[in-house]
Jmol script that loads the backbone (N, CA, C; Angstrom):
load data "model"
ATOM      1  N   UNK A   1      86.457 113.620  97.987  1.00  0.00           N
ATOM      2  CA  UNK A   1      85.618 112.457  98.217  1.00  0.00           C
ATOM      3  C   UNK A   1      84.192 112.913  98.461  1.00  0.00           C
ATOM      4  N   UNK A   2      83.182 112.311  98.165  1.00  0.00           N
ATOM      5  CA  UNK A   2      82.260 112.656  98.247  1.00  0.00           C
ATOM      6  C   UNK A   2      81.294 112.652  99.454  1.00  0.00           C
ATOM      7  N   UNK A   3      80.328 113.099  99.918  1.00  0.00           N
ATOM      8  CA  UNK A   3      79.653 113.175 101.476  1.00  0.00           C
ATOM      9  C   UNK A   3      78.283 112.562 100.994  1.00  0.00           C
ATOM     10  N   UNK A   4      77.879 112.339 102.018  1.00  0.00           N
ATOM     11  CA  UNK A   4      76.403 111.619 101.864  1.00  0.00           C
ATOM     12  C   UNK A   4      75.707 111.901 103.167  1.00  0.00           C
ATOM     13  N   UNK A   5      74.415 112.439 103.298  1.00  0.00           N
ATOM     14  CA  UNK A   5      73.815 112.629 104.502  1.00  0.00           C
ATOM     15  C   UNK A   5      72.549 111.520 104.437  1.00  0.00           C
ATOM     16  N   UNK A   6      72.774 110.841 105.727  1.00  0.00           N
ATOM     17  CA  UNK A   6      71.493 109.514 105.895  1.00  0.00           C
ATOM     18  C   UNK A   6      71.642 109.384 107.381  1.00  0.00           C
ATOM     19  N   UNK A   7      70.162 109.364 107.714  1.00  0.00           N
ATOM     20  CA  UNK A   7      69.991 109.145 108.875  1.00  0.00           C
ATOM     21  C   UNK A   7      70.325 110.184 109.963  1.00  0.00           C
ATOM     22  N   UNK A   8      70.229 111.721 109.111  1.00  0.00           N
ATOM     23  CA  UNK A   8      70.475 112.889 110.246  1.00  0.00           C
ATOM     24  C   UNK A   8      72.472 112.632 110.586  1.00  0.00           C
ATOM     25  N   UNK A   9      73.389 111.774 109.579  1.00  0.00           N
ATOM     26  CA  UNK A   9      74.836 112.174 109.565  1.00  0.00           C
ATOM     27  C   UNK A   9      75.490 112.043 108.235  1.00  0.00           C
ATOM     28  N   UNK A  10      76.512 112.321 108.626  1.00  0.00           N
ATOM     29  CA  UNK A  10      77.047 112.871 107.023  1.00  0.00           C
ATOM     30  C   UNK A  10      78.233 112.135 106.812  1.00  0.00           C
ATOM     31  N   UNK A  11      78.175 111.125 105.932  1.00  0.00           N
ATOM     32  CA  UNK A  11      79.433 109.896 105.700  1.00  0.00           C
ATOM     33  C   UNK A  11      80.000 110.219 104.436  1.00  0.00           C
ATOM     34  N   UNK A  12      81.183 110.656 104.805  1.00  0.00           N
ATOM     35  CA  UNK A  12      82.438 110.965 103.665  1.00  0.00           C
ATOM     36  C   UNK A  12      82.854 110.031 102.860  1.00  0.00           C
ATOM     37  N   UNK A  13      82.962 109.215 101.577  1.00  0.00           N
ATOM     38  CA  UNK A  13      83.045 107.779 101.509  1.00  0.00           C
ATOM     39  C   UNK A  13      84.691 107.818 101.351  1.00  0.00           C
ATOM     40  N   UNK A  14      85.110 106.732 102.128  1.00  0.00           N
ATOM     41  CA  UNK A  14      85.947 106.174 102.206  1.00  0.00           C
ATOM     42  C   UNK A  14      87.257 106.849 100.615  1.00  0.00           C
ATOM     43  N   UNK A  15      86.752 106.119  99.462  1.00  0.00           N
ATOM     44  CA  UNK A  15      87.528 105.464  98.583  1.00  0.00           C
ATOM     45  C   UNK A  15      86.695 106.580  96.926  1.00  0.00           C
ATOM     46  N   UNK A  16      87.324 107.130  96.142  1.00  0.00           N
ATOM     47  CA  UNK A  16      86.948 108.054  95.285  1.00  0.00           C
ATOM     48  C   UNK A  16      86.196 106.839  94.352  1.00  0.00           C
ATOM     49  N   UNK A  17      85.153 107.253  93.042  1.00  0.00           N
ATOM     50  CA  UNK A  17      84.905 106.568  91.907  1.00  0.00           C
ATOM     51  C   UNK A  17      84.435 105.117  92.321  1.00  0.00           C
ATOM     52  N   UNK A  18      82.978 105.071  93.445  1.00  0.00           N
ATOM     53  CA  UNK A  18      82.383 104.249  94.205  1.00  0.00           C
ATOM     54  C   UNK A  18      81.326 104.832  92.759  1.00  0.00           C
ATOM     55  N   UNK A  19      81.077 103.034  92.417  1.00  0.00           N
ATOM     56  CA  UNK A  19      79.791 103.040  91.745  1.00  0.00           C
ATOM     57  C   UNK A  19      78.332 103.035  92.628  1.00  0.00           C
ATOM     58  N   UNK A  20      77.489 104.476  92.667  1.00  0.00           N
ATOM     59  CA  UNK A  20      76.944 104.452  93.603  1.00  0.00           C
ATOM     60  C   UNK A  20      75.327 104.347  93.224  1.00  0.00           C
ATOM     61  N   UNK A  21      75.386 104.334  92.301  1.00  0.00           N
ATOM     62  CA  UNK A  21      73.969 104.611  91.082  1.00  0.00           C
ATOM     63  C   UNK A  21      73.108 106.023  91.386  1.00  0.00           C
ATOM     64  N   UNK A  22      72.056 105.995  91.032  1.00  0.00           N
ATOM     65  CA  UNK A  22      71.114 106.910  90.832  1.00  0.00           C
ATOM     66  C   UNK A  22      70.329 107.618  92.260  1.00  0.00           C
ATOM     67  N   UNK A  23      70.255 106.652  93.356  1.00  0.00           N
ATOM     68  CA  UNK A  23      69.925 106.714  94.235  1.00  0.00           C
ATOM     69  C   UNK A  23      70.789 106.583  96.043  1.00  0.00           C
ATOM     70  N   UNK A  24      71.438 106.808  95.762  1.00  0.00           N
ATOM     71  CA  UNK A  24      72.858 106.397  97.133  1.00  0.00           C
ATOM     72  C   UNK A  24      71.639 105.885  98.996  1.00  0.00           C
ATOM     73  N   UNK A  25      70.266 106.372  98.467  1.00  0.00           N
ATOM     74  CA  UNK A  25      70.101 105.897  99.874  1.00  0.00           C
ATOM     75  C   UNK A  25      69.640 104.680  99.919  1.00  0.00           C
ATOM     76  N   UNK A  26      69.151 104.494  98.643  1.00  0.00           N
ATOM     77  CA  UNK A  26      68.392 103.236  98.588  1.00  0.00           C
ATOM     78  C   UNK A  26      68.521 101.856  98.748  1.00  0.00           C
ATOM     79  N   UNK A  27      67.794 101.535  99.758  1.00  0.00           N
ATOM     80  CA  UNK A  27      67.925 100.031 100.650  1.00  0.00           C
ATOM     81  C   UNK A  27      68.239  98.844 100.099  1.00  0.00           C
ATOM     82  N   UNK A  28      69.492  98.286 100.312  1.00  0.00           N
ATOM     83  CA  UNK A  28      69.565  96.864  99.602  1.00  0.00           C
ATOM     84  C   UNK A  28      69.962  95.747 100.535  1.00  0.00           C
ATOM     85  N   UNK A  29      69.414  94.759  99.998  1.00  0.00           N
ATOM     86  CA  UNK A  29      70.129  93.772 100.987  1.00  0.00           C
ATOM     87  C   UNK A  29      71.093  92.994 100.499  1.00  0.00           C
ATOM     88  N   UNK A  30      71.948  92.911 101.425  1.00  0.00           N
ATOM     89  CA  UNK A  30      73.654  91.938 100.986  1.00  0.00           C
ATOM     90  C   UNK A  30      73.700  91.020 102.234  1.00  0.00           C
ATOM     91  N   UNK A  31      74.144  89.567 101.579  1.00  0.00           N
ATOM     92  CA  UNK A  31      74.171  88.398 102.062  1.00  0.00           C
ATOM     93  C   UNK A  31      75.639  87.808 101.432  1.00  0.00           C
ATOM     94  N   UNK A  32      76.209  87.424 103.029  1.00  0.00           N
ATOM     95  CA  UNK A  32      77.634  87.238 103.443  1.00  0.00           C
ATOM     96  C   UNK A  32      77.487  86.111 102.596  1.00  0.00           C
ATOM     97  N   UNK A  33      78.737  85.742 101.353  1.00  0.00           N
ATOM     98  CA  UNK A  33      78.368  84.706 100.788  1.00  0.00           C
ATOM     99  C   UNK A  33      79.257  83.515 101.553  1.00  0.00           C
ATOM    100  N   UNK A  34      79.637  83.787 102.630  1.00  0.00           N
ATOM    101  CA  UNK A  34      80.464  82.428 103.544  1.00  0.00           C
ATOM    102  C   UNK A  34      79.132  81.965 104.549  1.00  0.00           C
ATOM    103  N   UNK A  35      78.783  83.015 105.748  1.00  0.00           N
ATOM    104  CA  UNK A  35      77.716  82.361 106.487  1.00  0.00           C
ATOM    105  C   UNK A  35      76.414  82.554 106.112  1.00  0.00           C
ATOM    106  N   UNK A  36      76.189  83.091 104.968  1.00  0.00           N
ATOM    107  CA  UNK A  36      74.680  83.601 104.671  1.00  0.00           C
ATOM    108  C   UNK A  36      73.802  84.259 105.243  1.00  0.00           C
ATOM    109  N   UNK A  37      74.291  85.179 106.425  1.00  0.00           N
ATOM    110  CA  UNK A  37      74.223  86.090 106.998  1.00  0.00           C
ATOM    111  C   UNK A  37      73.556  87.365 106.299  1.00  0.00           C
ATOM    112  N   UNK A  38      72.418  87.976 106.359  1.00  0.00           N
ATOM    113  CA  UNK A  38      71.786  89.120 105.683  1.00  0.00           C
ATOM    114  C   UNK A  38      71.458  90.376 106.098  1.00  0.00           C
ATOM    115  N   UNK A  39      71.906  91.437 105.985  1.00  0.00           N
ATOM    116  CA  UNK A  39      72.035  92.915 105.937  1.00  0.00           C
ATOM    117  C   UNK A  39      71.515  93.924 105.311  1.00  0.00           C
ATOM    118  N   UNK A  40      70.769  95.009 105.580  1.00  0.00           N
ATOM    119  CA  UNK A  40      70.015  96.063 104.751  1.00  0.00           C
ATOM    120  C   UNK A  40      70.971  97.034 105.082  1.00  0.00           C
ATOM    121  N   UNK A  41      71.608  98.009 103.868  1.00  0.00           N
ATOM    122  CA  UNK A  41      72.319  98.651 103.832  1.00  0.00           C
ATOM    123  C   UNK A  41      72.007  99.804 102.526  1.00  0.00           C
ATOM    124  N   UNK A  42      72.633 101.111 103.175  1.00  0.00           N
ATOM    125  CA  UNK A  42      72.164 102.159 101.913  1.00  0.00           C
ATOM    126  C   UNK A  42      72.783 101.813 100.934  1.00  0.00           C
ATOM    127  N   UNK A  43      72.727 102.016  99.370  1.00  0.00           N
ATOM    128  CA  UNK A  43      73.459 101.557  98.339  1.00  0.00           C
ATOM    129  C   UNK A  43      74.628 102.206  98.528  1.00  0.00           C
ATOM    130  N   UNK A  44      74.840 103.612  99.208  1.00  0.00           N
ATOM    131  CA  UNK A  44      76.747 104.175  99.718  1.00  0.00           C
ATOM    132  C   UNK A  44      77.316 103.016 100.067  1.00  0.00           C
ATOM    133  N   UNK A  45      76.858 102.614 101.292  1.00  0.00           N
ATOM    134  CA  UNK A  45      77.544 101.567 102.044  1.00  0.00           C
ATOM    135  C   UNK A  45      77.903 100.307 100.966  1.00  0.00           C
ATOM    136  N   UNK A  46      76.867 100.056 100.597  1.00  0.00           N
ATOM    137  CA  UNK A  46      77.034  98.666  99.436  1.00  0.00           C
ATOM    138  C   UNK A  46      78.130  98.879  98.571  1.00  0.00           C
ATOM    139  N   UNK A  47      78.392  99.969  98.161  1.00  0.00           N
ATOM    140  CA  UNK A  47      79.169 100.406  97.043  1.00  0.00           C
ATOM    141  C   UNK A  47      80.777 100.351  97.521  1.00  0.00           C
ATOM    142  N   UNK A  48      80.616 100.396  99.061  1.00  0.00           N
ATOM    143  CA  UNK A  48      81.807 100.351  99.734  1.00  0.00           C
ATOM    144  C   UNK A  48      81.936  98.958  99.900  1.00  0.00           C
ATOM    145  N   UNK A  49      80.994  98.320 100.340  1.00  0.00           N
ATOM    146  CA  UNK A  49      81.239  96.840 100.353  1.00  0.00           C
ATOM    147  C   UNK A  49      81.885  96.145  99.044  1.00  0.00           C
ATOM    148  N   UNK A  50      81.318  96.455  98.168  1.00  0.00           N
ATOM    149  CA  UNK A  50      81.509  95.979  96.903  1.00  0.00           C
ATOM    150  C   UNK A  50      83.172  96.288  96.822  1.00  0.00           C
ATOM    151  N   UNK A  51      83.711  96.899  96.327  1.00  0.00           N
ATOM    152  CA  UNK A  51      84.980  97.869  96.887  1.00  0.00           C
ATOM    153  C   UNK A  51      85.626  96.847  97.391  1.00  0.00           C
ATOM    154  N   UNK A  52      85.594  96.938  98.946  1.00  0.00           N
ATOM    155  CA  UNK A  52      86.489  95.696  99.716  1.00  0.00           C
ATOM    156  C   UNK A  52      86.205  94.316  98.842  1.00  0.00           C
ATOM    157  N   UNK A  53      84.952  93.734  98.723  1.00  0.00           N
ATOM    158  CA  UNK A  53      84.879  92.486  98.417  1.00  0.00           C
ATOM    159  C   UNK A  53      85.785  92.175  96.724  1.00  0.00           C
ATOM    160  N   UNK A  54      85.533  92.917  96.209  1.00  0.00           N
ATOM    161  CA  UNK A  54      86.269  93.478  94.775  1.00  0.00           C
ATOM    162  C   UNK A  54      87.520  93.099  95.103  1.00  0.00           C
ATOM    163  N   UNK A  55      88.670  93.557  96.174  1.00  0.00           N
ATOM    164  CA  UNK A  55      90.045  94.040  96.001  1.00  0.00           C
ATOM    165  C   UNK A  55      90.057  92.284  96.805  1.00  0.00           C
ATOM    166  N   UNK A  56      89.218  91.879  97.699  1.00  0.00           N
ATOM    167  CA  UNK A  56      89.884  90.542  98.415  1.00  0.00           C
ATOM    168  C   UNK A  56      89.428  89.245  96.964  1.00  0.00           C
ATOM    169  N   UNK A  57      88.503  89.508  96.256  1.00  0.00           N
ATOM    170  CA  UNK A  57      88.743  88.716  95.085  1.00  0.00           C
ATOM    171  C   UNK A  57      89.290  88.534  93.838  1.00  0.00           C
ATOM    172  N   UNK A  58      89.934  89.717  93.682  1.00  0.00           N
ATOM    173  CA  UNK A  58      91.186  89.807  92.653  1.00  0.00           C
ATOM    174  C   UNK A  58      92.778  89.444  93.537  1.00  0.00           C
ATOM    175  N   UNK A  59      92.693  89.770  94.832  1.00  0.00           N
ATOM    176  CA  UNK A  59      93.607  89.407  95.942  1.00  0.00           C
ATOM    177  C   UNK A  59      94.652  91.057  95.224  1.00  0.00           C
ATOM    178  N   UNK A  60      94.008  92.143  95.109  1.00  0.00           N
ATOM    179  CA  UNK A  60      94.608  93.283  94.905  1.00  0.00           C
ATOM    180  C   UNK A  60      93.863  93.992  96.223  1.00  0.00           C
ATOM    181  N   UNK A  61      95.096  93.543  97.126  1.00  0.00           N
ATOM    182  CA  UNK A  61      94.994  94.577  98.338  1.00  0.00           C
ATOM    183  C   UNK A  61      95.643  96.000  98.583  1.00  0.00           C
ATOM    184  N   UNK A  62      95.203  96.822  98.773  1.00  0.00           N
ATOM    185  CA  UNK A  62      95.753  98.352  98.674  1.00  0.00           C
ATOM    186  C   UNK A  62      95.469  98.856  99.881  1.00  0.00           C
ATOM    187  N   UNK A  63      95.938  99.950 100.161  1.00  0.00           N
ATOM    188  CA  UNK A  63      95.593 100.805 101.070  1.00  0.00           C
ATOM    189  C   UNK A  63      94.363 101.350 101.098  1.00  0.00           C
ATOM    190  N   UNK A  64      93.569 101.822 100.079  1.00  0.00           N
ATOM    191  CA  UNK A  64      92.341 102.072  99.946  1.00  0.00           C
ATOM    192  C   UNK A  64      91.723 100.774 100.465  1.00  0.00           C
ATOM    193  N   UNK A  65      92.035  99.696 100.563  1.00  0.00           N
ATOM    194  CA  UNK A  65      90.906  98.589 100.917  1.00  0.00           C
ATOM    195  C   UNK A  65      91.391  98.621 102.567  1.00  0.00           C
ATOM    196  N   UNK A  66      92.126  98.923 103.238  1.00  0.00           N
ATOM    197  CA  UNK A  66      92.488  99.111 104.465  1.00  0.00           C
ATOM    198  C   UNK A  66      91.163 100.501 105.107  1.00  0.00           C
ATOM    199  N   UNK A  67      91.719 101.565 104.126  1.00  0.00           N
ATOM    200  CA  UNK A  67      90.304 102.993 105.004  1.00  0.00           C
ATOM    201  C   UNK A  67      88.869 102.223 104.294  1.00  0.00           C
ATOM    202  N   UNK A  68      88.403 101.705 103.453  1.00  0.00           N
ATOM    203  CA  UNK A  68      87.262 101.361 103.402  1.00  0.00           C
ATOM    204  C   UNK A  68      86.179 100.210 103.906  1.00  0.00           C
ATOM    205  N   UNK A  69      87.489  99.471 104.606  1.00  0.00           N
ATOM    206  CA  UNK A  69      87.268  98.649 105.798  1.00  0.00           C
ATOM    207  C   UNK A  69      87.263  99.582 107.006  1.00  0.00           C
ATOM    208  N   UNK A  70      88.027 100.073 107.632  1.00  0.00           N
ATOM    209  CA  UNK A  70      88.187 100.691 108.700  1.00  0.00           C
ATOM    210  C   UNK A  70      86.565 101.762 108.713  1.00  0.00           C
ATOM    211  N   UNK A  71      86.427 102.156 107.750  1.00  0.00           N
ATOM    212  CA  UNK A  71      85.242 103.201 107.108  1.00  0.00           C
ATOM    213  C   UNK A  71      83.978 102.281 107.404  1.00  0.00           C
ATOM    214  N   UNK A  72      83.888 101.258 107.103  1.00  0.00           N
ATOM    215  CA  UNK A  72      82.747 100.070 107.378  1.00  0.00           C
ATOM    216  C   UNK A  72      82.666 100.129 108.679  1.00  0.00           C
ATOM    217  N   UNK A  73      83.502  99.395 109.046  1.00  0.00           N
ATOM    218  CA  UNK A  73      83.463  99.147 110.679  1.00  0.00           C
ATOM    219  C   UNK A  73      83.050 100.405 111.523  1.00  0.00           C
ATOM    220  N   UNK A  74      83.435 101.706 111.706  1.00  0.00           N
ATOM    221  CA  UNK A  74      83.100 102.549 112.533  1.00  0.00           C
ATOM    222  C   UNK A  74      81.980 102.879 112.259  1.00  0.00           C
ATOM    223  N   UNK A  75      81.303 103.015 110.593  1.00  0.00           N
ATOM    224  CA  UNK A  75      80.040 103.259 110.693  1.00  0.00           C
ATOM    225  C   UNK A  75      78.576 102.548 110.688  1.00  0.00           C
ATOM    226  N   UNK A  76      79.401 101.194 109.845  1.00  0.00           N
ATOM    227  CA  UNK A  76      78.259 100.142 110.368  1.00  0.00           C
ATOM    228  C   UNK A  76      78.919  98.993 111.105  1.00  0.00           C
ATOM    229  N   UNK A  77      78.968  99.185 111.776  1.00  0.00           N
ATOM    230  CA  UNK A  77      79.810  97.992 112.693  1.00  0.00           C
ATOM    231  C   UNK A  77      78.668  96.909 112.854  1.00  0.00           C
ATOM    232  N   UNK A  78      77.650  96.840 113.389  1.00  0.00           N
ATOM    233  CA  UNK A  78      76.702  95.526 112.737  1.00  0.00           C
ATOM    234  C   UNK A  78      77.028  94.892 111.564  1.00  0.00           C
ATOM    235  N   UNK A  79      77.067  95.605 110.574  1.00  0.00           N
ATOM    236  CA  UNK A  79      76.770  95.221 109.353  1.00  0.00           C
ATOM    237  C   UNK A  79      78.574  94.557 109.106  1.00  0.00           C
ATOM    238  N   UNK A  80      79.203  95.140 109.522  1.00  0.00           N
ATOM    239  CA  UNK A  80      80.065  94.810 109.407  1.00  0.00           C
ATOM    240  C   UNK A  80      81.001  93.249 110.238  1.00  0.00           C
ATOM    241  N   UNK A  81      80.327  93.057 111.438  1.00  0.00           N
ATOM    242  CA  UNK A  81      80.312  91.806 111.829  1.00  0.00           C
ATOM    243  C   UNK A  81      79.614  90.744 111.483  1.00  0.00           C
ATOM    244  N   UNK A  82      78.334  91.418 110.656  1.00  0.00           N
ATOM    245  CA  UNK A  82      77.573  90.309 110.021  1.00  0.00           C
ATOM    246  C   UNK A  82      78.076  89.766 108.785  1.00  0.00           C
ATOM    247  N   UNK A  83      79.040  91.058 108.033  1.00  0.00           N
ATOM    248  CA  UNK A  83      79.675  90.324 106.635  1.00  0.00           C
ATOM    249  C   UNK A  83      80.651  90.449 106.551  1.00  0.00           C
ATOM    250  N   UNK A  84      81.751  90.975 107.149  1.00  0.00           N
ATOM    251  CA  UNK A  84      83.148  90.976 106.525  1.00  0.00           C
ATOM    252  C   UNK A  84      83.686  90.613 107.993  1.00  0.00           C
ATOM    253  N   UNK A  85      83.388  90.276 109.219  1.00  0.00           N
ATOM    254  CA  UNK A  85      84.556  89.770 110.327  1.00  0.00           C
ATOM    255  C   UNK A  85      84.517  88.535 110.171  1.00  0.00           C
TER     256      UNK A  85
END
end "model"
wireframe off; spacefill off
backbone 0.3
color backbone group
């Protein structure tokens, strides 16, 4: 799995073959499409978001969508109450 260093730590991602583009630090913002709730997040993280939001809208839940939730939450836990609790 691959590592990513941001912000002086080093985040292992979750889930293999994360579309992460060209730039993995680069700032995006994602807006909870239930409360409209808005978040700046590195494109890693997004890529993980995407990921979970992916597997709960095909309703193909796996175990990988279990560590890449769990993976959200411990490392952005803001971000993560702002869009996926």
């Amino acid at each position: 799995m691959k590592t990513i260093r941001y912000c002086n730590k080093e985040y292992k991602l979750p889930v293999n073959n994360l579309s992460i583009g060209d730039d993995p630090l680069f700032q995006v913002i994602v807006q909870n499409p239930i409360s409209g709730s808005r978040c700046t997040l590195p494109a890693f993280a997004v890529a993980v978001y995407d990921f979970i939001m992916g597997c709960e809208y095909t309703n193909l839940y796996r175990k990988d969508q279990r560590k890449a939730l769990d993976w959200f939450r411990v490392n952005f836990p803001r971000q993560y109450m702002e869009l996926l609790d």
